[in-house]
C-alpha positions in Angstrom: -32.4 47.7 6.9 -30.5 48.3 3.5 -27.6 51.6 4.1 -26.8 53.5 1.1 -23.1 55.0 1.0 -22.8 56.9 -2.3 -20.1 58.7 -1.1 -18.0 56.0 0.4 -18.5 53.0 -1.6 -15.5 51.0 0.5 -17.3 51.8 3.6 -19.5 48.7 4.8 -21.9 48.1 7.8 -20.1 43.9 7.7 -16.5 45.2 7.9 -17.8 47.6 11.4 -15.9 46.7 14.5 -14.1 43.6 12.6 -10.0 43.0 13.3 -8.8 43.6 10.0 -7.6 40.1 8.5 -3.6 39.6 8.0 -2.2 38.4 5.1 -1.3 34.8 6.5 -5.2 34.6 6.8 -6.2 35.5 3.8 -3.7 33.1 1.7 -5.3 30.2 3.7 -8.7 31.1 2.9 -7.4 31.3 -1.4 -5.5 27.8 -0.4 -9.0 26.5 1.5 -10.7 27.5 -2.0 -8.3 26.5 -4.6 -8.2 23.5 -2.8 -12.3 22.2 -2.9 -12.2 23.3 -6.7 -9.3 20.4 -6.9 -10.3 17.6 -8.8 -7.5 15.2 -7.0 -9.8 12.5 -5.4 -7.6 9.8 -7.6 -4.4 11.3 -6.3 -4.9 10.1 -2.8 -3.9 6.9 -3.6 -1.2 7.6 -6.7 0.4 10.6 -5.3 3.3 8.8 -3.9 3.7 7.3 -7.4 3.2 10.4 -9.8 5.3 13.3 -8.6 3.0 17.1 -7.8 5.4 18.4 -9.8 4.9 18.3 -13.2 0.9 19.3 -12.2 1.6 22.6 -10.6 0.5 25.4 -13.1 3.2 27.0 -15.6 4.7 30.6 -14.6 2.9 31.6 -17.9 1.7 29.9 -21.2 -0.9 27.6 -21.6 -2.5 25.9 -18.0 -0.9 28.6 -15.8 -3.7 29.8 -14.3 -5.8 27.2 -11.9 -9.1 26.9 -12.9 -11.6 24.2 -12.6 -10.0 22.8 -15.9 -6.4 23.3 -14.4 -3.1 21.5 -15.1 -3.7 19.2 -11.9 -7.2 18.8 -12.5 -6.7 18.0 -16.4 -4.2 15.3 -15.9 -6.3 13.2 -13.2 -9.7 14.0 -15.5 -7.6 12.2 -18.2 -6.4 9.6 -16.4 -10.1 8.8 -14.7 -11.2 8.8 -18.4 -8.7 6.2 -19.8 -9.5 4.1 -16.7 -13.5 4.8 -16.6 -15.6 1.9 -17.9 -17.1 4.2 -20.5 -13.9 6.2 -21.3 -15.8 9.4 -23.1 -15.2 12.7 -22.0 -18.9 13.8 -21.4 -18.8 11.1 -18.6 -15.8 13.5 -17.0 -17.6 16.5 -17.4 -20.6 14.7 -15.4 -17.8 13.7 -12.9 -16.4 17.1 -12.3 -20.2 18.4 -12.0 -21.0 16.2 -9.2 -17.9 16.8 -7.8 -18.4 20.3 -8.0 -22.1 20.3 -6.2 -20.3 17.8 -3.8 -18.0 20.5 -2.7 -20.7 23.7 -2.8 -18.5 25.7 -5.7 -19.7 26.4 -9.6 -20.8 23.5 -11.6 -19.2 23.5 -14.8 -21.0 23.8 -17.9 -22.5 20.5 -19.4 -20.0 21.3 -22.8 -16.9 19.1 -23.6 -15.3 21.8 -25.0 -13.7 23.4 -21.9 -11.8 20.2 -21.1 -11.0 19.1 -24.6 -8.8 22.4 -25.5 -7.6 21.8 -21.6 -6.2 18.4 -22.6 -4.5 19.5 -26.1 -2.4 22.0 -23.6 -1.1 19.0 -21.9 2.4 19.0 -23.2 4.4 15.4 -24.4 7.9 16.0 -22.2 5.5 16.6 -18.8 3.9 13.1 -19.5 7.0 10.9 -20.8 8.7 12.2 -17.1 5.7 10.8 -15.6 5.6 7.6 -17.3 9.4 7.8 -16.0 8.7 8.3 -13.3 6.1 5.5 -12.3 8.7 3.3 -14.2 11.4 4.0 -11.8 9.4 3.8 -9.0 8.3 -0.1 -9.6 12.2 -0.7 -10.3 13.2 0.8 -7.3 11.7 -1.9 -5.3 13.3 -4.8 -5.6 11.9 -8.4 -5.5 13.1 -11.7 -4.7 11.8 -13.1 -8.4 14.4 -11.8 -10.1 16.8 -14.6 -12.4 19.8 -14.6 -9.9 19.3 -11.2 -8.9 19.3 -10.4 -12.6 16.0 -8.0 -13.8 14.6 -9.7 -16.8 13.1 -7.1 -19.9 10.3 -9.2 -21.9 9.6 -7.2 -25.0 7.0 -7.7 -27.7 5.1 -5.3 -30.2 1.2 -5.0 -30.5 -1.0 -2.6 -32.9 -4.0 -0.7 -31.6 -6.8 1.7 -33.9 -7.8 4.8 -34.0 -11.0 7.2 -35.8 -10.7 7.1 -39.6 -9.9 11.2 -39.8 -7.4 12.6 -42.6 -4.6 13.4 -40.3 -4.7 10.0 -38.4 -4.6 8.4 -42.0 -1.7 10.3 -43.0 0.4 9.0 -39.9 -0.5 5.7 -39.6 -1.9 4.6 -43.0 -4.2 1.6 -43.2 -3.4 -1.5 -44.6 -3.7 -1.3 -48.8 -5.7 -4.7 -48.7 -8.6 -2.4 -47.6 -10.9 -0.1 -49.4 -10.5 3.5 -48.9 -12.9 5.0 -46.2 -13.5 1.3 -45.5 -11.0 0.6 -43.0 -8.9 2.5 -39.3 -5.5 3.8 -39.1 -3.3 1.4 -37.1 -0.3 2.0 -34.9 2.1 -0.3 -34.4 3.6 -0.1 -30.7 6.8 -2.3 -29.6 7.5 -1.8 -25.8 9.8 -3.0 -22.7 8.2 -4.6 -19.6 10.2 -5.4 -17.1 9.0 -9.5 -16.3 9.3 -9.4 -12.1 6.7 -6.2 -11.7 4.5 -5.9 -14.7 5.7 -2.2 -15.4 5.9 -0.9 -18.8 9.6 0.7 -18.8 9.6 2.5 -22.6 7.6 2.4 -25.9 8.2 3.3 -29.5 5.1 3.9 -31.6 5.5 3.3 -35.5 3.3 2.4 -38.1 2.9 -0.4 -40.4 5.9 -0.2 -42.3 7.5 0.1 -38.4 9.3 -3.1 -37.9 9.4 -4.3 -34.2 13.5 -4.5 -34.2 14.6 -0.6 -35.2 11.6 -0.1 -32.8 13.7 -1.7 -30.1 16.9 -0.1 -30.9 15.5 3.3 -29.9 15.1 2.1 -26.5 18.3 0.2 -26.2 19.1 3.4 -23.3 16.4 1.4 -21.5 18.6 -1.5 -20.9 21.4 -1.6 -18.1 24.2 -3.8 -17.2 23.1 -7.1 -16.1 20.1 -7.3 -17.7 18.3 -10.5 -19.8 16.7 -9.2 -22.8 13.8 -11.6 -23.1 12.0 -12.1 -26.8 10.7 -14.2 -29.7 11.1 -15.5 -32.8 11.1 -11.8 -34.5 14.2 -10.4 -32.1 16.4 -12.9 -33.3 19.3 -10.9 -35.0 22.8 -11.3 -35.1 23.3 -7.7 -35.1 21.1 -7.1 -32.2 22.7 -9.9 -30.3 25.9 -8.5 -30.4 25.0 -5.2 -29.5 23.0 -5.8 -26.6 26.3 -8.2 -25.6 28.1 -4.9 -25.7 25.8 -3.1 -23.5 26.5 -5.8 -20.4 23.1 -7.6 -21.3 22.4 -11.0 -22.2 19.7 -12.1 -24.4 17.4 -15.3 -24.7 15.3 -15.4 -27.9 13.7 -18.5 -30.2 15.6 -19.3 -33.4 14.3 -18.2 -36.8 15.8 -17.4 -40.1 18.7 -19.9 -39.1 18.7 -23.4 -39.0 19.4 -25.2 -35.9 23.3 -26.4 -35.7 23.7 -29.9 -35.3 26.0 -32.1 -32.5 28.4 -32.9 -35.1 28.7 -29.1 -35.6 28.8 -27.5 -31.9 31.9 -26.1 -30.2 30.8 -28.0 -27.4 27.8 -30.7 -25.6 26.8 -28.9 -22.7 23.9 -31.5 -21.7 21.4 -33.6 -23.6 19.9 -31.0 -26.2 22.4 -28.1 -24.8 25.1 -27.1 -26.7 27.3 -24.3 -27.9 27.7 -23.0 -31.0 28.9 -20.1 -33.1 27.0 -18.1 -35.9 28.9 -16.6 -38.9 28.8 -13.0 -39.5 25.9 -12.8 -41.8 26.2 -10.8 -45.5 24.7 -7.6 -46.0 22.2 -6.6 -48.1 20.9 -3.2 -49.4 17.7 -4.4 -47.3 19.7 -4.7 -43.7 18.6 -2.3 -41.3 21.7 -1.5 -40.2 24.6 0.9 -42.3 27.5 -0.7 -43.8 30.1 1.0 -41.1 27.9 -0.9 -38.4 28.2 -4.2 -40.2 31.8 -3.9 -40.8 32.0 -3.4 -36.6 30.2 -7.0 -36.3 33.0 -10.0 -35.1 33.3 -12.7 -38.2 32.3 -15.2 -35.5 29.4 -14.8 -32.6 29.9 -17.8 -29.9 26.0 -19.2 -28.3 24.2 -21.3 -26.7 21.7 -23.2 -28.3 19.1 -25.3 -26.4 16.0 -27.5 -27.8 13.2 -27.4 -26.0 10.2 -29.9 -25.9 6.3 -29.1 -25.0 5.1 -31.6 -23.1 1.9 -29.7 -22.2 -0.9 -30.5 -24.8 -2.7 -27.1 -26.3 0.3 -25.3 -28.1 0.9 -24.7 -31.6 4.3 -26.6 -31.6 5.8 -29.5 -30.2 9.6 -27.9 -29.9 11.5 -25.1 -30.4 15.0 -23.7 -30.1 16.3 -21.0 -28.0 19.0 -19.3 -28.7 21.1 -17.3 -25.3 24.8 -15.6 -24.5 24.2 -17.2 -21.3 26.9 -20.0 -21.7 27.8 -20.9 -18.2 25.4 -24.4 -18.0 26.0 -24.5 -14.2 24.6 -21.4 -13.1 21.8 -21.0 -15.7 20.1 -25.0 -16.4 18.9 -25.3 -19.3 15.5 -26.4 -17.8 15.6 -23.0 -16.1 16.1 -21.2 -19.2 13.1 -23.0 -20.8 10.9 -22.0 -18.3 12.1 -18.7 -18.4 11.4 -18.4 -21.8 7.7 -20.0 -20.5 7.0 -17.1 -18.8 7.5 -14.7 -21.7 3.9 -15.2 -22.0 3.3 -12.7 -19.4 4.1 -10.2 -21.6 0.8 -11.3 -23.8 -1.0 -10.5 -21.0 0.1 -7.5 -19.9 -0.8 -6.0 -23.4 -4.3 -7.6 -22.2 -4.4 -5.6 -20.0 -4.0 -2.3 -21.4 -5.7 -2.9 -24.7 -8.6 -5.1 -23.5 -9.0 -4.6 -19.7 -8.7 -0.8 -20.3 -9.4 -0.3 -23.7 -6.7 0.9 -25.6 -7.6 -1.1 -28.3 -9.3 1.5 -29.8 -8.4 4.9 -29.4 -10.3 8.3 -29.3 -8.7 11.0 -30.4 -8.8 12.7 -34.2 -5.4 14.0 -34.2 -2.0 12.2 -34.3 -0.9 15.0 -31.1 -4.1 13.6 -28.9 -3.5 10.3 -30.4 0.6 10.1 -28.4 -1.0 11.5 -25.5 -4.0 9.3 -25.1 -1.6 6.0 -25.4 0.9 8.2 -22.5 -1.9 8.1 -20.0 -3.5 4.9 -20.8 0.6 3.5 -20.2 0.8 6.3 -17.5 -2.7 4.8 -15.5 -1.0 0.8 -16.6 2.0 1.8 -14.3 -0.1 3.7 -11.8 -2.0 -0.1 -11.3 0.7 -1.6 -11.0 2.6 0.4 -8.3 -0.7 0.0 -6.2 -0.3 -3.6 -7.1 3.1 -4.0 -6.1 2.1 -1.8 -2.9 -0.8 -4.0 -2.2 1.8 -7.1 -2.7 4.3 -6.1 -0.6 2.2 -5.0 2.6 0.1 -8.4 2.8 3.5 -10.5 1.6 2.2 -12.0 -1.8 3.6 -12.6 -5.0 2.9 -9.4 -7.3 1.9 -12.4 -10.2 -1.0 -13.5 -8.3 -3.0 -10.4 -8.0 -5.5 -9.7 -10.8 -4.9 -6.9 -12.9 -8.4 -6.0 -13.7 -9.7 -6.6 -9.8 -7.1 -3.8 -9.1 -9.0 -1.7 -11.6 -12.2 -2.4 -10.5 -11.2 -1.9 -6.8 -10.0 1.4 -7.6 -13.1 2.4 -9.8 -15.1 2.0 -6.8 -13.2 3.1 -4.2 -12.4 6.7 -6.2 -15.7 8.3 -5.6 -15.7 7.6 -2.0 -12.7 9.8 -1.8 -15.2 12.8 -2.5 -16.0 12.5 0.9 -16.3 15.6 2.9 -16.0 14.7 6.3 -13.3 12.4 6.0 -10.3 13.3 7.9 -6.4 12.9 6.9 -6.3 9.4 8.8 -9.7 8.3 8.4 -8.6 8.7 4.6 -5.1 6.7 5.0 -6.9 3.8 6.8 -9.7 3.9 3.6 -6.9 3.7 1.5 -5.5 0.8 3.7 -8.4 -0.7 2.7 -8.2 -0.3 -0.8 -4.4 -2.5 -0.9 -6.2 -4.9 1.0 -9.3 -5.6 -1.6 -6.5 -5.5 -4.2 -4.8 -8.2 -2.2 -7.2 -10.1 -1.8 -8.1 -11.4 -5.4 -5.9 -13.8 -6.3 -4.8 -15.4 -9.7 -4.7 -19.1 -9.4 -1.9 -20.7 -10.9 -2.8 -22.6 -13.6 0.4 -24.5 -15.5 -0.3 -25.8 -19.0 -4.2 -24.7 -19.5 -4.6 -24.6 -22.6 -6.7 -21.2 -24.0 -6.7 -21.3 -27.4 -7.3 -17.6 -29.3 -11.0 -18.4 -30.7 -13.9 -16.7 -30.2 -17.1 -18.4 -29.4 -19.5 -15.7 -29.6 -20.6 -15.2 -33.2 -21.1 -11.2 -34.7 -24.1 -10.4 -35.9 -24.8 -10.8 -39.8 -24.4 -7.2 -40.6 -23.0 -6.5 -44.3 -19.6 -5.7 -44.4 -18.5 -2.1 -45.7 -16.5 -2.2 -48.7 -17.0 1.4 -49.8 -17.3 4.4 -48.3 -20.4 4.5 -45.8 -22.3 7.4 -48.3 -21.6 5.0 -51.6 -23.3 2.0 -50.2 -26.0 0.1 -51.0 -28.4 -1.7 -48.6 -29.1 -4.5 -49.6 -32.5 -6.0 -48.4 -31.5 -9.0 -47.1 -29.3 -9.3 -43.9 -27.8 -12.7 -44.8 -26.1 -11.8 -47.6 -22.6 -10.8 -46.1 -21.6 -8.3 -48.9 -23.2 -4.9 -50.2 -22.7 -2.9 -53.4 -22.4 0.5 -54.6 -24.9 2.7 -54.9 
């Protein structure tokens, strides 16, 4: 039986002998509701890593309001898109749908749009404190691989691509060898790892007139007393040496632009291909990187140590190689030991793997040069993310962090996210799952695999497209496929 009130339109038939509700009730039904449209399955198993903090809504400004495309539910979107398989944002949109049904609230529309002006409001400063903060994390835990208790900072520089648009092209401007409209911007990206844990410490993006050493003196604040800088062949500066000396941290690098100093010429033999040196101040040129007040700082005379190293394993691309190191003391710090240290910088090769390859950062998204810095923060944001649950996973079954498999982490954690949509799953029920997730990630081991030899070829042939040397509306196809270049219309 419907009732009419025209005359008292606050006056309901429901509300009749009810106990008005307090206000402590009604704040947990907002919290119960804000709470199922929370898109937060992923930070179940991060949250100890990546602080709430920065994801709690603004006071005012952009993302202060909590919507289904909030600030918390944005930044886990994000970072389940730069770790998805497919990494396009119509796949979260799908995500948040089901989610949605999942939890009996509002689908979403089907449109992109919603979530793509939701992730342009994600601001820089909130997602370099993350990055931070997942850094400090891993380096707060300390491991028994360190080089006499030393932490060890492999460094090295990588490029990745982006979509040919206008303002990409006026950042990072392709290489003049190519055609116009025929080739990608490229960023060049020169970052610290720390060698023990895998995590990505700081970054410096450039382009390709960005050299990888001024890269690396922005981040010199990265380094801390008792340090080992750990690079190659392109590191190897007498300025750099001497600064870093400075700074409490000692360096071990290849030889290159020098020749090696011969026996007859050492301060000292430390052991059979070990020996100390010194380098002369070197003369400045109007091409130096560094300013004429900074040269004039440099000592006439720089004391090393300069080691020669043979390959005995068969499969790499030289037979010897000097390294040059401020660690003098022979005793403490062998020379074999050094070699091998310098054995392991290869690690740092694979850790690009896996963010560029394993998930995808070779190729970027976004249009613009802002979405473009954010996209390679979370991509570096969900790298450090794997590896704390790595180092997690590590420490609780007592295994060395180098022997679990990057991309079984990520695939354990693919699979394990949309289980933790779950609706019926209690607080503990959900801490034992999750107990279960550092064991699968455990439980895939690396072998170790000294001197295999995995030469960078690739065995799968492309298929005998033409190539495009003019912009894709100027071309020409030509009729046959075999020939492997087409002309202008």
């Amino acid at each position: 039986m419907k009732h009419f009130t025209p005359l008292f339109p606050n006056f309901h038939l429901q509300t009749l002998r009810r106990k008005p509700r307090s206000a402590q009730q009604i704040l947990a039904t907002k919290l119960a509701q804000l709470k199922r449209k929370t898109f937060s399955q992923l930070g179940e198993c991060l949250g100890q890593f990546i602080p709430t903090e920065y994801l709690r809504p603004t006071a005012s400004g952009p993302l202060s309001r909590r919507r289904v495309f909030s600030k918390e539910n944005t930044f886990w979107a994000f970072f389940s898109q730069v770790l998805g398989a497919d990494g396009g944002c119509q796949e979260v949109v799908r995500q948040f749908q089901a989610y949605a049904a999942l939890k009996a609230v509002a689908v979403p529309s089907s449109s992109t749009a919603a979530y793509c002006q939701a992730r342009k409001k994600l601001d820089l400063p909130s997602l370099a404190a993350i990055l931070h903060d997942t850094a400090t994390w891993l380096q707060a835990r300390r491991t028994s691989e360190r080089l006499k208790g030393r932490r060890v900072i492999v460094v090295d520089g990588t490029g990745v691509s982006m979509p040919d648009t206008a303002a990409n092209q006026q950042v990072w401007p392709q290489p003049r060898s190519q055609q116009p409209g025929c080739g990608f911007p490229r960023a060049a990206l020169c970052a610290c790892f720390c060698l023990q844990t895998g995590g990505l410490l700081s970054y410096e993006v450039g382009n390709k007139k960005s050299h990888e050493l001024p890269m690396l003196r922005k981040q010199w604040s990265t380094f801390k007393p008792g340090d080992i800088f750990l690079g190659d062949k392109g590191f190897c500066s007498y300025y750099d040496l001497f600064c870093l000396q400075e700074r409490g941290v000692d360096s071990v690098i290849t030889l290159a632009r020098r020749l090696p100093v011969s026996e007859a010429d050492a301060i000292q033999v430390l052991g059979q291909n070990d020996r100390l040196i010194h380098w002369n101040k070197p003369v400045r040129s109007p091409a130096s990187s560094y300013s004429q007040q900074e040269w004039e700082r440099l000592p006439a005379v720089l004391v090393l140590r300069q080691i020669k190293v043979t390959v005995e394993h068969p499969g790499f691309r030289v037979s010897s190689f000097y390294l040059i190191t401020t660690l003098l003391d022979a005793a403490a710090y062998p020379a074999t030991e050094l070699a091998d240290l310098y054995f392991q910088r290869w690690d740092v090769e694979l850790f690009f793997r896996d963010i560029k390859t394993t998930m995808g950062m070779d190729i970027l998204r976004c249009k613009t040069p802002d979405m473009v810095h954010k996209e390679i923060l979370m991509h570096l944001i969900a790298y450090n993310g794997i590896r704390c649950l790595m180092r997690e996973a590590a420490a609780r079954q007592d295994e060395p962090i180098r022997r679990i498999s990057f991309k079984a982490s990520v695939q354990a954690l693919r699979q394990w996210e949309p289980h933790l949509h779950q609706v019926k799953l209690t607080r503990q029920e959900r801490q034992e799952f999750i107990g279960r997730l550092y064991e699968s990630i455990a439980g895939k081991r690396v072998a170790e695999r000294p001197g295999r030899s995995e030469p960078r070829a690739v065995k799968r042939r492309p298929k005998s497209y033409q190539l495009l040397t003019a912009p894709r509306h100027e071309m020409k196809v030509i009729p046959h496929r075999g020939k492997s270049r087409a002309k202008r219309a």
